[in-house]
N, C-alpha and C positions, 0 to 999 in steps of 0.2 A: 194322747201324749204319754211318753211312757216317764217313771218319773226316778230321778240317779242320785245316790249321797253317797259321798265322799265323807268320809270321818275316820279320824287316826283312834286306833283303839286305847282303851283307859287302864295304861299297866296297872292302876292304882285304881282307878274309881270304878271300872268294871268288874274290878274282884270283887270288890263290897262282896260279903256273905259268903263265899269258898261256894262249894258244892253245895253245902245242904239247904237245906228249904226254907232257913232264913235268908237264904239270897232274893226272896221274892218276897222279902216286906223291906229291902232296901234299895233303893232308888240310885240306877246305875245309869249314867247319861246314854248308851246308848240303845238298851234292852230300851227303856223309857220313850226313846224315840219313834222305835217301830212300835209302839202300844198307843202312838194317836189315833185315834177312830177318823179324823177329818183330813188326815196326811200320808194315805197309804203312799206306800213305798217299795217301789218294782225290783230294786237293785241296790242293793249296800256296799259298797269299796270298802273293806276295814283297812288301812295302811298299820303295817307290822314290822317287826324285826324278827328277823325267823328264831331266834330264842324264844321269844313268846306266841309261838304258833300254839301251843298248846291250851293256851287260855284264852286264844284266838277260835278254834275251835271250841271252847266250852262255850265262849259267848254266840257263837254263830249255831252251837244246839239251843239255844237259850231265846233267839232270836225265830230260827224255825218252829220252834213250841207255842211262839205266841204271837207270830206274821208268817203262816205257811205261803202266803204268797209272794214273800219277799225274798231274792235272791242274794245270797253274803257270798259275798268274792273277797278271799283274804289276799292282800296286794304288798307282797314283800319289798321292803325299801329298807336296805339294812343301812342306819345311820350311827356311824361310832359317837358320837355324842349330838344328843336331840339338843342341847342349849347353842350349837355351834351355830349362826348364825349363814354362814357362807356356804357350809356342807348342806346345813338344812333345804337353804333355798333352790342352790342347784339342783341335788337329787328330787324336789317335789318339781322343780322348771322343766325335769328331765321328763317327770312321772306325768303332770300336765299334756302332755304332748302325744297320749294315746289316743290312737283313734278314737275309742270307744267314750271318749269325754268329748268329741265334736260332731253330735248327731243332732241336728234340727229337728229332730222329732223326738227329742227329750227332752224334760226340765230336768236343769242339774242344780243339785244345792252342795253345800260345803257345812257340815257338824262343826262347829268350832266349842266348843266345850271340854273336847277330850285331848289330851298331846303336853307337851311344852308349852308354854308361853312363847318362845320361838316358832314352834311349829304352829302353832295359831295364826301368830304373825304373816308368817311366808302364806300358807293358806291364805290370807284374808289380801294381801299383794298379790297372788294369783289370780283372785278371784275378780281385785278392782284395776287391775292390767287387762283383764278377759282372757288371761290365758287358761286361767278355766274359768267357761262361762258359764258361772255361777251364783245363786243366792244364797246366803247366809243364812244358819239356823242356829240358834240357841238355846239349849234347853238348861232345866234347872228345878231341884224339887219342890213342892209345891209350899209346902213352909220354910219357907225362905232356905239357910243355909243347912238345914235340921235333912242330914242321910237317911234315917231310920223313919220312914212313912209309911200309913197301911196303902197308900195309893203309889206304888210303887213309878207309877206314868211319869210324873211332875209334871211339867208343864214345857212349853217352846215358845221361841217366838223371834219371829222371822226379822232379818236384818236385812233393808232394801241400799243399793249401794247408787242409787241415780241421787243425787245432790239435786238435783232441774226441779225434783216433785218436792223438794223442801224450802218453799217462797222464801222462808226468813233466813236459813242459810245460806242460799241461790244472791240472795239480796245484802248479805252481808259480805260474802267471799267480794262479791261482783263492787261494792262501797268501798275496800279495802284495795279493791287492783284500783279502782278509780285515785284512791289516796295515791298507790306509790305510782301511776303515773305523773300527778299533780307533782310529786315530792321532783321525780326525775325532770320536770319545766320549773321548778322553781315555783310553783305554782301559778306561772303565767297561764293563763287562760289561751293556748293558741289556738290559732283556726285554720291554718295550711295541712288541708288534709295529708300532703303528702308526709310531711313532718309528724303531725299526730300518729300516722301508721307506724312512721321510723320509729319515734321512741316507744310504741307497743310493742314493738318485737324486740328492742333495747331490753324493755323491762322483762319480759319472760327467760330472755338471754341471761340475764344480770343475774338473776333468784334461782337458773337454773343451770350454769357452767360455770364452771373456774377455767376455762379455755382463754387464750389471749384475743381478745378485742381491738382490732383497729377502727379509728376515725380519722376519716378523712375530709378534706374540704378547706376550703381558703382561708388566710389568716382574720382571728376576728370573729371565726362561724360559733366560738363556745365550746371548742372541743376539750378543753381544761377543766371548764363548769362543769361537761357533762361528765367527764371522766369523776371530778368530787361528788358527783351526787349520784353515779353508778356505784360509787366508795359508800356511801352515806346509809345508801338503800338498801348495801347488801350486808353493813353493820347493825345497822337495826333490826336485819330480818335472820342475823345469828348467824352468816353466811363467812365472815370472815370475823376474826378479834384483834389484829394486826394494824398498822400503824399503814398510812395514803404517803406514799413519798413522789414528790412533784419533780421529773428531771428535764430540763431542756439541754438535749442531745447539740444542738446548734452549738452550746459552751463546753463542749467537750471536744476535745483534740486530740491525739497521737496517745503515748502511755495516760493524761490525765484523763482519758475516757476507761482506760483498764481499773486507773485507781479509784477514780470517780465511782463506779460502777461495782467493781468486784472487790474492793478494798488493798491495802495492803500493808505488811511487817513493816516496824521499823529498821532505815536500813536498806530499804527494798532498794530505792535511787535515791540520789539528791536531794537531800532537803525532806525526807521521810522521817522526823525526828520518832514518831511515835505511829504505834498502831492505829489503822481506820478499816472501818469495821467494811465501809461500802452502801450505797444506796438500796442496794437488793438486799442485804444483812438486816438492813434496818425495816426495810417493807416484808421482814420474815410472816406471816402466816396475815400481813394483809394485800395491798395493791400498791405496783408501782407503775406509773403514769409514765412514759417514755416521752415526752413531745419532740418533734420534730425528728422522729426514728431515721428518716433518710439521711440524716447529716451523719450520724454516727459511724465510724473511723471502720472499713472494714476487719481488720484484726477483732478489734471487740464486736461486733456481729457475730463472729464463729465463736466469740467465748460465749456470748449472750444468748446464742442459739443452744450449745448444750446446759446453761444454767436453765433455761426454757425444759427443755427436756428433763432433763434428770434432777434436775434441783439443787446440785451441788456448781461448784464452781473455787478454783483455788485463786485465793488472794498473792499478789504480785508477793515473792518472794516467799509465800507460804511453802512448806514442807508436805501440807495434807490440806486436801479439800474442804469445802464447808458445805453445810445444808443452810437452804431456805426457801421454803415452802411460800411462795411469793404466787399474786394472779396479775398478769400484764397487761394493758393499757397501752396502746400503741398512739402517736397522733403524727398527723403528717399533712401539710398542703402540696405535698408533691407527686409527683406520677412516677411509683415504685416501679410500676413495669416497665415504662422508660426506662430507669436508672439499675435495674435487671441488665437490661438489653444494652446498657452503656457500661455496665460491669463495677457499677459504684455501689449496687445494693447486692446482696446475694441473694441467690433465685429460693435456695431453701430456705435461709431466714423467712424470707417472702409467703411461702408456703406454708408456713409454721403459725406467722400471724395473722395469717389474712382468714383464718377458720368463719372470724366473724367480724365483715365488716362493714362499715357503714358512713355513707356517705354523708355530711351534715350538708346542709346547702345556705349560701349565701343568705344576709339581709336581704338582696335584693331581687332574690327568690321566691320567700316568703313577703312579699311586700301588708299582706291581709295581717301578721302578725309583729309590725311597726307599731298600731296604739295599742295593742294590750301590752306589749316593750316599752314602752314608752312610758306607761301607768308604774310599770317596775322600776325602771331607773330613777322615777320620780320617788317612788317607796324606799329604795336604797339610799337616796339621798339623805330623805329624812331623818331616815334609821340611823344612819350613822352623824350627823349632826345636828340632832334633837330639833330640825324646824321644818315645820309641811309645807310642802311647794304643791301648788298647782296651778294649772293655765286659764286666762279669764277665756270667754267663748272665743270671741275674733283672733286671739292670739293662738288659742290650741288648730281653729282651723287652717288657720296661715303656716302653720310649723309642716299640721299633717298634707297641706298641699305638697307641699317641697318633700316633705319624706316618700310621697305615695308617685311623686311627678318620674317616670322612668327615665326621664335622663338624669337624675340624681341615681347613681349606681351606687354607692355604698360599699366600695371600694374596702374600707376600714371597717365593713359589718359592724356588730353591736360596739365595738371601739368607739368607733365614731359616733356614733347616736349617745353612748354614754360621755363621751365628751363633751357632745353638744349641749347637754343635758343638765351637766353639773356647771358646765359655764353659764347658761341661763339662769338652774337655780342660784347661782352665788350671787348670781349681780341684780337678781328683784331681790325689789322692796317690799314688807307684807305680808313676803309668803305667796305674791302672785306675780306668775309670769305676763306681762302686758305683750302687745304686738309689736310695740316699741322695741323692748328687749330682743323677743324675735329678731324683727327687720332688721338689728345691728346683729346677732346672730350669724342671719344666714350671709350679711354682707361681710362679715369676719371670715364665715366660710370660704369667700372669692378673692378676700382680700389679705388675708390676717398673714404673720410670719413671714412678711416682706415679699407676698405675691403682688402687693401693689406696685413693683416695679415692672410687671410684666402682664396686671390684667386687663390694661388699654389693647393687649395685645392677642387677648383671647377669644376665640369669638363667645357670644351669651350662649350657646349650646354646648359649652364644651366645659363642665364643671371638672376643673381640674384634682380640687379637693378630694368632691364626693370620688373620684378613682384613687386616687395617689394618699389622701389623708390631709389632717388638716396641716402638718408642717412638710407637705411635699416642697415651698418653696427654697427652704433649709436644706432639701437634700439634692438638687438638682438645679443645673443652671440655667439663665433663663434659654439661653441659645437652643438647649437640648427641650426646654417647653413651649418654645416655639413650632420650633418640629415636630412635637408629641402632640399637639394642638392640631395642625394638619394633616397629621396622619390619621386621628381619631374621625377626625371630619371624613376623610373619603374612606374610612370605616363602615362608619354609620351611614353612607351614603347608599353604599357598595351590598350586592346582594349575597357575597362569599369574602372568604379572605382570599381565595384565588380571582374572585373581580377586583380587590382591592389593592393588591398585589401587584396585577398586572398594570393597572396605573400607577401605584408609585411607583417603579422600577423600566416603565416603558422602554427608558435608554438602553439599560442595561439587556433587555429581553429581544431589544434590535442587534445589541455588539452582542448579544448572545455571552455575555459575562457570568451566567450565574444560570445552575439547570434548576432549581429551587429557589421561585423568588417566595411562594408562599411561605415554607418552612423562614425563609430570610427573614420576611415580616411577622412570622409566629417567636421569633428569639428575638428582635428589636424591643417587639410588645411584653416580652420576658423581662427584659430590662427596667422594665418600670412595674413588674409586676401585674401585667393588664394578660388577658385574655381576647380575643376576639368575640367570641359570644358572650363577651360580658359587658361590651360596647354599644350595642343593639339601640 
């Protein structure tokens, strides 16, 4: 194998001594280099700036006098300032890119001893990108910082860039992702692999873009929590120093989504007695959380999309734009590319946020990750009003039957389960949940908020609740729960919503009234919020 360095020449430390013949009783990092006995070296790169070719040449006689078998190739990179940071890297990402750095049948190493501090830098990012595939060498004189040595050699010593072959740093990096995943579940211990994968690639995303994030998924799935604790993880890790501002787009309308959003003068309209800075102003240089991005007023979409872009954005009656360096958070339970194709969202916005996104999925998706939830909302409780709750055995298994049983759908995801939860905690005695308490529980469930006027009328498979919530009967009359009750049933019966379809609407598919009875029955079931495969 034939063997290649790469080293920037030492305007400074390779002159050590001029010409005369005290230059060989002082120790010049890269004369010193080619004088190991155990590191011969086939091929030298000196990287230069062609003003100093001339001492370029004197080190490269200097080099032949005392390694004739090593070849110096002086490699011009004219850089107008070595500390520049951006000119540096390009021009060496440019220099990188010669063939003669990508032969399989050489070892390449990289000098880092001579150059800028900068130019070390970029070197040493080259090196751990593998745009040059190479190992690290550093030399240094043999008493310690002391130039002037009769052994002009010093010494070297190799710098290995594989992390894998260092157990205890391998094992600590590897402790530290394991934390900020823990931080990113709250430290729920879950177990739905598909979920664990999701927020793996969350956290690598979070610590590694300021690009906008969307979450998506049904109401209830946590997409709030996870947005405060993507805020949380990427505060701690010196990623952002800016302020988490929380907006639910649902409460926003016509101009108070523009003022809401991008601020405005007083003055601006009606009732503006005084300046507002705006939700984006405020989430300057950290995150803002948009929830329920699909409701938001198209006008402000095209303002929102170039504050996205350019950063700026002018407030309602302002004269001149504003900057703020904001990372976005998108949430939504709705189906954006529907509402593309219906022309309520815009297709570019769309495109802008959707870079990185990610589906949460239901409670009753995850059904494996109900008792370690469970163990948390118990923790929450406590936490905040100083008393520990937990469940005796017969009562925790009674709870977890019905939470794990699939026709309990979970309609209201952690909602619901944290309701349940704190209505239990409040009403034991002792600090313990009995089965007692339960069993009135889950009959509160069927019954509670004046659904007893209409649960004579439900069959026992059709938990209205777990779909709808626990004050479904508050919001809906019985008439229409009656109906929703048999609809569900030849749902669940039915092997499509096109089998299900065709029986509720038989009439209608004889008079031939309607060419989409499916689509019919997927916007009935919208009305209440339900889905068909979440009926199952």
């Amino acid at each position: 194998m034939k063997t290649t360095v790469v080293s920037v020449l030492g305007t400074r430390k390779d002159a050590h001594g001029g010409y005369g013949p005290a230059r060989w009783e002082t120790w010049r990092p890269t004369i010193g280099l080619v004088m190991q006995e155990d590191l011969p070296i086939d091929e030298l790169h000196l990287i230069l700036n062609r003003e100093f070719l001339s001492l370029g040449e004197r080190v490269k006689a200097d080099i032949l006098s005392v390694s004739p078998e090593t070849e110096v190739l002086l490699d011009i990179v004219e850089l107008e300032n070595p500390w520049d940071f951006e000119e540096v890297y390009e021009k060496f990402y440019d220099y990188a890119k010669r063939p003669c750095f990508h032969d399989e049948q050489t070892d390449y190493y990289i000098h880092i001893s001579t150059g800028s501090h900068v130019e070390q830098i970029c070197l040493f990012l080259l090196a751990e990108s593998r745009h040059l595939p190479a190992k690290l060498i550093q030399t240094s004189p043999k008493e310690g910082h002391v130039r002037h040595s009769s052994d002009p050699r010093g010494t070297y010593t190799m710098i290995d860039l594989d992390l894998s072959r260092y157990d205890k740093l391998a094992k600590r990096f590897e402790v530290e992702r394991q934390d900020d995943l823990a931080f990113l579940k709250q430290g729920i211990d879950t177990r739905n692999d598909a979920f664990n994968r999701l927020i793996e690639t969350i956290e690598r995303v979070a610590l590694r873009s300021a690009e906008p994030i969307l979450l998506t998924g049904p109401t209830g799935a946590g997409k709030t929590q996870l947005a405060k604790q993507i805020y949380a993880l990427k505060k701690q890790s010196g990623k952002v120093k800016g302020a988490f501002v929380a907006v639910n787009c649902a409460t926003l309308g016509g101009d108070l989504a523009k003022s809401a959003l991008f601020g405005h003068k007083r003055g601006a309209f009606s009732g503006a007695g005084a300046d507002h800075d705006g939700f984006l102003k405020e989430a300057d240089g950290g995150i803002i959380f948009l929830d329920e991005i699909g409701e938001l007023p198209l006008e402000a979409q095209t303002l929102l999309l170039k504050a996205i872009e350019e950063k700026t954005f002018r407030p309602l009656g302002a004269s001149e734009d504003t900057q703020s360096d904001f990372q976005l958070i998108c949430g939504t339970n709705r189906d954006l590319v529907e509402d593309v194709e219906k022309k309520t969202f815009r297709r570019d916005l769309l495109a802008r946020i959707n870079l990185w996104s990610f589906q949460l999925p239901g409670l009753a998706e995850r059904r494996e990750d109900i008792e370690p939830n469970l163990e948390h909302e118990l923790t929450k409780f406590a936490r905040k009003h100083g008393k520990a709750i937990s469940f005796n055995k017969e009562a925790r298994e009674r709870f977890l039957a019905f939470a794990l049983d699939k026709r309990t759908q979970w309609s209201g995801n952690f909602r619901d389960l944290n309701a349940m939860v704190v209505r239990m905690a409040t009403l034991s005695d002792g600090g313990r949940i009995t089965l007692a308490t339960v069993e009135e529980e889950l009959e509160r469930s069927a019954v509670s908020c004046g659904a007893s006027r209409t649960s004579h009328m439900m069959e026992e498979d059709v938990n209205l609740e777990a779909l709808l919530g626990a004050d479904y009967a508050e919001r809906f009359d019985a008439f229409d729960l009656v109906q929703l009750t048999h609809v569900i049933r030849v749902c669940r019966a039915s092997d499509s919503m096109a089998d299900a379809a065709r029986q509720l609407f038989s009439v209608s598919l004889q008079a031939k009234k309607s060419t989409n009875h499916t689509d019919r029955l997927s916007k009935y079931l919208a009305k209440f919020g339900l889905k068909f495969k979440l009926l199952g």
